[in-house]
Residue, then its C-alpha position, 0 to 999 in steps of 0.5 A: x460640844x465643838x460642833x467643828x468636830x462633827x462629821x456629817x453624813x452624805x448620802x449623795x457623796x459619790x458624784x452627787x447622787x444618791x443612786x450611785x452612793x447606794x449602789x456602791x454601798x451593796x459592793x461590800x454586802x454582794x462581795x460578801x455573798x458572792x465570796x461565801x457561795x462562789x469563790x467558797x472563802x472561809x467565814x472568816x476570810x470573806x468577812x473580813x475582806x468584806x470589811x476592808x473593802x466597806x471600810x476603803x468605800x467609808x473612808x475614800x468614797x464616803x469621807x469619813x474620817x480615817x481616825x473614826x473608821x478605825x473607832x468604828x472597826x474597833x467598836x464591832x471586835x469588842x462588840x462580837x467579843x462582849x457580850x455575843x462571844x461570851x455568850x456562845x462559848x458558855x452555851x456550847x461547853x454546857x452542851x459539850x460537858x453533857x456530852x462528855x460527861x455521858x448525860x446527853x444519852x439520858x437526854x437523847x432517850x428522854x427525847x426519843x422517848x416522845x419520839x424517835x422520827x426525825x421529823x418529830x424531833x425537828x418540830x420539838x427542838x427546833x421549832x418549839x423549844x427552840x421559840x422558848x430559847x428565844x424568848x427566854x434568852x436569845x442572843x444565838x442561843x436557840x441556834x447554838x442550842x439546837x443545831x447541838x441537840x439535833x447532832x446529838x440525836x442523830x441527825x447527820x448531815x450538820x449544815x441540815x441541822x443548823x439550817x432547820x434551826x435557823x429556818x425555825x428560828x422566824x418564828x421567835x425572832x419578831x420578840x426574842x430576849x422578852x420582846x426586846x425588838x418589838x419594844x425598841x421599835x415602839x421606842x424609836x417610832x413612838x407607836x404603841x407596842x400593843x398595836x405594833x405586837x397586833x400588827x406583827x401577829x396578823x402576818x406571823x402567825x400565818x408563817x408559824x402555821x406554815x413552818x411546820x410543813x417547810x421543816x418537816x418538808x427539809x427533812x423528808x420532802x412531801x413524803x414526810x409531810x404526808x407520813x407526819x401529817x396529824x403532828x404537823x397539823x397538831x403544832x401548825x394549829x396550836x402554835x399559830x393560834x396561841x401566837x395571834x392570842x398572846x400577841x393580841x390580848x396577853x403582851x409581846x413580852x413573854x410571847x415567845x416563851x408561851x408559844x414554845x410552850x404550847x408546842x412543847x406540851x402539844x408534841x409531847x401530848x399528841x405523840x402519846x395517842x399517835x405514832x407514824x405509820x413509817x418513821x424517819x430513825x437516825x438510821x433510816x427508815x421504819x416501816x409499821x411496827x418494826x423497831x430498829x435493832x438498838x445497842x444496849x446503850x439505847x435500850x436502856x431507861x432511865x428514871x424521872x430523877x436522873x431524866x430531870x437531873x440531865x436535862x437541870x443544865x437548861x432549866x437552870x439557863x432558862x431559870x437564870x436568864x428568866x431572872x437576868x431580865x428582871x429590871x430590879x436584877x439588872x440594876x442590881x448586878x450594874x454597878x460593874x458595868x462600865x461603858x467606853x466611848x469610842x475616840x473619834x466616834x462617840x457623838x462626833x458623827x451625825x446623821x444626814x438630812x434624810x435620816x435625821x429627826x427633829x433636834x438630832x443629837x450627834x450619834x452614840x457610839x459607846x462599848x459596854x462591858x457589863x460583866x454581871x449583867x450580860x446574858x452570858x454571865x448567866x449562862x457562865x453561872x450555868x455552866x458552873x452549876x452543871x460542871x459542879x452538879x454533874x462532877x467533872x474532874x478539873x482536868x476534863x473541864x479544862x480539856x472541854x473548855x479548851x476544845x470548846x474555844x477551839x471549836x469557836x475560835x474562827x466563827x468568832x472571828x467571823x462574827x467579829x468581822x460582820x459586826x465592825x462591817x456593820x458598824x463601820x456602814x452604819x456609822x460611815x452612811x452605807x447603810x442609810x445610803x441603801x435605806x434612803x434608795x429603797x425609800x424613794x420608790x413611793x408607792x411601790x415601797x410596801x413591796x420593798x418595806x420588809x426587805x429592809x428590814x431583811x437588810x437590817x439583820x444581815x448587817x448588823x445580826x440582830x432584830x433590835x439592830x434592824x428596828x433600831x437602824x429603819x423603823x423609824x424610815x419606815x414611819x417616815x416613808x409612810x406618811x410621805x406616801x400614805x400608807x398605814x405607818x404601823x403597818x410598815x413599822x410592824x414589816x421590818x420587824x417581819x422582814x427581819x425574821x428572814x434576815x436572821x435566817x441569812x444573817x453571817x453572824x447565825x450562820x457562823x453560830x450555826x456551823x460551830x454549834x454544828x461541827x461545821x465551822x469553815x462551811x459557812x459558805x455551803x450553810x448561806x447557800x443552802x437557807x438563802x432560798x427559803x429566806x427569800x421564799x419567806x420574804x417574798x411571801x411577807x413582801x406580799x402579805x404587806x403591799x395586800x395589807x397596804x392597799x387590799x386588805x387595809x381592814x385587817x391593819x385596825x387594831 
C-alpha cells in the first residue's frame, strides 16, 4: 500500500491544541441542537446545514482532504438509503396496509381488550413489545412500530407517542438486533461479553425498574402513577428482574426478546385479575365502572382467528427477522452482496496517536449493499405476505406505497444528512478530538464515561456505532487512571441508551411513524430532559461503582 497516500488524523490541528481542536469539534453538534429547538428549522434543513458546516471545519481546519470529505459525505447518503431507509419504508407501509386494509380495528380491540387506559397501553406497546422489536429486529423499528400503534389506538398528541417510544426505547437499546452492541463491544475491547452482559445488567436493571413509573408519569403525571399503581409495579418488578436473570446467567443474545416477553405476558395476565379505579380512555377519563359510549365499530368482537390473523403481519416480521440473524441464513442469502470502497477514503485515513492501537491498520470505509441479507429485505417479504395474505388491490398497493414514501420522504432526508454528518467527523478527527477531551480529565472521567457513549448514538444513531467508535477509549482511559475497565467499557453501552433517546436519526423515525414529519424540533426538545435525567442518573451510578461500590463490578 502507498502509505504516501495516507491522511493522518490531528487532534491538535487548530493552533496546536487539543482543547481548542475539541471545542470546535462541538460547533456542528451545538448548531444542530440549537437549529432544532431555537431557530425551529425542519429536520432536513438543520441536518444538512449541520453537515456543511462539519464538513468546512474537516476540510479547512482539519486538513482533510477535500476528495475524501466528498467520499465520506457520499458513504453517509448510501448508508441512511441501505439499509436504514429500506428498512423504515417497509415497516411503516405494513402498518399503513393494516391500517387501510381496515385489520388495525381487529387490532386496536385486541389491545383495548387487555386494556383500554392509556397508560396501560404505553407500558404493552412501548415498553414491552416494543424490547421484543428490539431484540428481535431493531434498526428503528420498535420506534417506527410503536409510535404507529399508539396513534392507532388513540393517543393523540404524535410527538407524545413517539417520545414515550423513544424514552422506552432505553430499555432494549444495550442489546438490540440479538446483542449486536454488546458483542462488537466484547470485540473492539477484548472483554468477555458475559462480564460485559453482567456489568450492563447492574445498572440497566435499575432503569428498567424505574421506567414504568416515568412513562405512565409522561402520560398522566403522579396521578396516573397512583391510579396505575398495582400494573406499574407489576411490569417494574418482573421486567427488572428478568433483565438481571437473562443478562447474568442466560446471554445478551436474546435478552431483549425475553424481557419483552415477560412484560407481555405480565400486563396481559394482571389486567385480567385487575382493573383501575379511574381509567385513562382515548377520549378522557373514567371513572368506576362507567364505560364510554363506543360506536359500533368499537363494540364489536372478534374471534381468535380473525385476532391472529390481524396481528400475522408482525409475527411474520418477527419470525422473518428471528431467521434473518441466523449465521447459517446470512451466509446463505450472501452471495448478492456486494460491497464498495469508497475513492479517496477506503484505507487511506488513519487514526491519531492517541486513538491508535498497536499495529493499526488504515481505516475501512466500505459501503455495502446486502440486498438479501438486509433486515429490510425481511421486512419487505413481510410486506409482501400481508399485502397478499390480506387481498389488497394492486391499485390500493400502489397508492399506500406512494403515500408511504411520501410521508418519509423528508425523515430520510434527515437521516441521510446526520449519517454523512457522522461520517465525515468520524473520519475527519472530530469525533476522536471530543473523545480525547473528555478522556483527559482523569479521574474525574467515571462522571464523564457514560456521556461519551451519549456522544457516541447522537452522532452516529446506533449503539454498535458508539461501542464501535469508544469502547476501546474507555478501556484505555481506564488503566491510565485506575479504574475498573469492564466498568467504563460496560458505561458507554449505558450511556448510549439516552443517546438513542436524542439521536437525530430516531427522532426523525419517530416523527414520521407519528405524523409529525417537519416537528423534529419540537420531539428533540421534548425527550432532551428525560435523556439527560437519565444520563445524569447513569453518570452517577458509574463514578459509585468507580470509587464506592467497587464490589458490585465483580463478576
Amino acid at each position: 500500500m502507498d502509505q504516501s497516500n495516507i491522511w493522518t488524523q490531528d487532534y491538535a490541528a487548530i493552533g496546536g491544541s487539543e482543547i481548542l481542536t475539541a471545542l470546535v469539534a462541538l460547533i456542528p453538534i451545538v448548531f444542530f441542537l440549537l437549529a432544532l429547538t431555537v431557530l425551529k428549522l425542519k429536520g432536513h434543513i438543520a441536518a444538512l446545514c449541520t453537515l456543511i458546516i462539519a464538513a468546512v471545519i474537516a476540510t479547512a481546519l482539519y486538513g482533510m482532504p477535500v476528495q475524501a470529505t466528498a467520499s465520506a459525505t457520499l458513504l453517509g447518503i448510501l448508508s441512511g438509503l441501505w439499509p436504514i431507509a429500506w428498512i423504515v419504508i417497509w415497516a411503516i407501509f405494513i402498518y399503513n396496509i393494516c391500517v387501510r386494509s381496515g385489520k388495525f380495528e381487529v387490532i386496536r380491540s385486541f389491545i383495548s381488550g387487555i386494556s383500554d387506559d392509556q397508560r396501560v397501553q404505553v407500558l404493552l406497546i412501548a415498553l414491552a413489545f416494543g424490547a421484543f422489536l428490539e431484540g428481535v429486529a431493531g434498526f428503528g423499528i420498535p420506534i417506527a412500530i410503536g409510535a404507529a400503534l399508539l396513534i392507532g389506538c388513540g393517543f393523540k398528541n404524535p410527538i407524545l407517542a413517539a417520545a414515550l417510544c423513544l424514552v422506552a426505547n432505553m430499555a432494549s437499546a444495550p442489546t438490540g438486533a440479538i446483542g449486536i452492541p454488546v458483542t462488537v463491544a466484547s470485540q473492539v475491547t477484548g472483554i468477555d461479553a458475559s462480564v460485559l452482559s453482567a456489568l450492563i445488567s447492574r445498572q440497566l436493571a435499575i432503569v428498567i425498574f424505574i421506567l414504568p413509573f416515568w412513562l405512565v408519569a409522561m402520560v398522566d403525571g403522579f396521578r396516573g402513577i397512583k391510579d396505575t399503581l398495582p400494573m406499574i409495579l407489576v411490569v417494574a418488578i418482573v421486567s427488572s428482574v428478568t433483565c438481571y436473570i437473562v443478562y447474568n446467567f442466560v446471554g445478551h443474545e436474546l435478552s431483549d426478546v425475553i424481557i419483552g416477553v415477560a412484560g407481555m405476558i405480565a400486563i396481559i395476565v394482571y389486567s385480567r385479575i385487575w382493573k383501575p379505579s379511574r381509567k385513562l380512555t382515548a377520549e378522557g377519563y373514567v371513572e368506576g365502572k362507567v364505560e364510554v359510549a363506543k360506536n359500533d365499530s368499537e363494540v364489536k368482537t372478534f374471534t381468535v382467528a380473525e385476532t391472529v390473523f390481524a396481528w400475522s403481519p408482525f409475527i411474520v416480521i418477527t419470525i422473518l427477522a428471528l431467521v434473518w440473524t441466523l449465521p447459517s441464513v446470512k451466509s446463505a442469502l450472501s452471495f448478492l452482496t456486494t460491497s464498495f470502497e469508497m475513492p479517496a477514503l477506503h484505507q487511506e485515513i488513519m487514526k491519531g496517536a492517541h486513538l491508535a492501537v498497536a499495529n493499526q491498520a488504515p481505516e475501512n470505509a466500505i459501503w455495502r449493499f446486502d440486498v438479501l441479507t438486509s433486515v429490510g429485505t425481511a421486512l419487505f417479504f413481510s410486506a409482501l405476505y400481508t399485502v397478499l395474505a390480506f387481498r389488497v388491490k394492486f391499485g390500493t398497493i400502489l397508492s399506500v406505497l406512494g403515500a408511504t414514501v411520501k410521508q418519509l420522504l423528508f425523515p430520510i432526508l434527515t437521516i441521510c444528512f446526520v449519517l454523512a454528518f457522522a461520517k465525515v467527523a468520524d473520519y475527519s478527527g472530530q469525533t476522536g478530538a471530543i473523545a480525547i477531551l473528555l478522556s483527559e480529565t482523569g479521574v474525574v472521567f467515571p462522571v464523564l464515561a457514560p456521556l461519551l457513549g451519549m456522544l457516541g448514538v447522537f452522532l452516529t444513531g446506533s449503539v454498535v456505532n458508539s461501542n464501535t467508535l469508544f469502547a476501546k477509549v474507555q478501556v484505555t482511559t481506564a488503566q491510565l487512571i485506575h479504574v475498573n475497565p469492564d466498568l467504563l467499557a460496560a458505561s458507554n453501552t449505558l450511556g448510549a441508551i439516552t443517546g438513542k433517546v436524542i439521536s437525530p436519526q430516531s427522532i426523525a423515525i419517530g416523527c414520521a411513524a407519528a405524523g409529525a414529519s417537519g416537528r423534529e424540533g419540537e420531539l428533540l426538545a421534548y425527550v432532551l430532559k428525560h435523556a439527560v435525567i437519565f444520563a445524569v442518573f447513569i453518570c452517577i451510578l458509574t463514578v459509585l461503582q468507580a470509587y464506592v461500590l467497587t464490589w458490585t463490578t465483580v463478576i
